[in-house]
Residue, then its C-alpha position, 0 to 999 in steps of 0.5 A: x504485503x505478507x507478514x504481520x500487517x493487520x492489527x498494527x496500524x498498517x493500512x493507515x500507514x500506506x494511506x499517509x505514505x502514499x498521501x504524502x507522495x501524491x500518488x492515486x489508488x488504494x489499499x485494504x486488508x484481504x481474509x487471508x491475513x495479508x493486505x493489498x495494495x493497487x498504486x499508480x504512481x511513477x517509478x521513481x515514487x512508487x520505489x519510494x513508496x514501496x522503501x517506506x512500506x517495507x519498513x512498516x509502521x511500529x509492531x509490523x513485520x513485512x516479510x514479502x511484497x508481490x509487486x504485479x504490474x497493471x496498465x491503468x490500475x486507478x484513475x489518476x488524479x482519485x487521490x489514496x484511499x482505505x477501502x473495506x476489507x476483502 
């Protein structure tokens, strides 16, 4: 995700998003300012997901979000994690 995405809370906003959906993977802030995500989750979630992301919590600002498509990205059933920053 590009935009204003660290320092606002966001990583945590994706970890409730995405608890509350039940989907498996995980997300954290990268060095160049933006934050990643990997999500395995079925279409249909994961465009609700991705809705809820775009909104951001208060004092975000999503400009972008680059969506890669991956066989497996997560194990299912590991459950949504914050992981350390890259």
């Amino acid at each position: 995700m590009f935009g204003r995405v660290q320092g606002v809370g966001f990583r945590a906003f994706v970890w409730r998003e995405a608890l509350a959906l039940g989907v498996d993977g995980w997300v954290r802030n990268r060095s160049d300012g933006t934050v990643e995500a990997v999500i395995a989750a079925d279409e249909a979630t994961l465009d609700r997901l991705v809705d809820q992301v775009r909104q951001g919590p208060r004092w975000s600002r999503v400009d972008r979000i680059e969506e890669v498509s991956e066989t497996s990205p997560v194990p299912s059933g590991s459950g949504f994690e914050i992981r350390s920053d890259r």
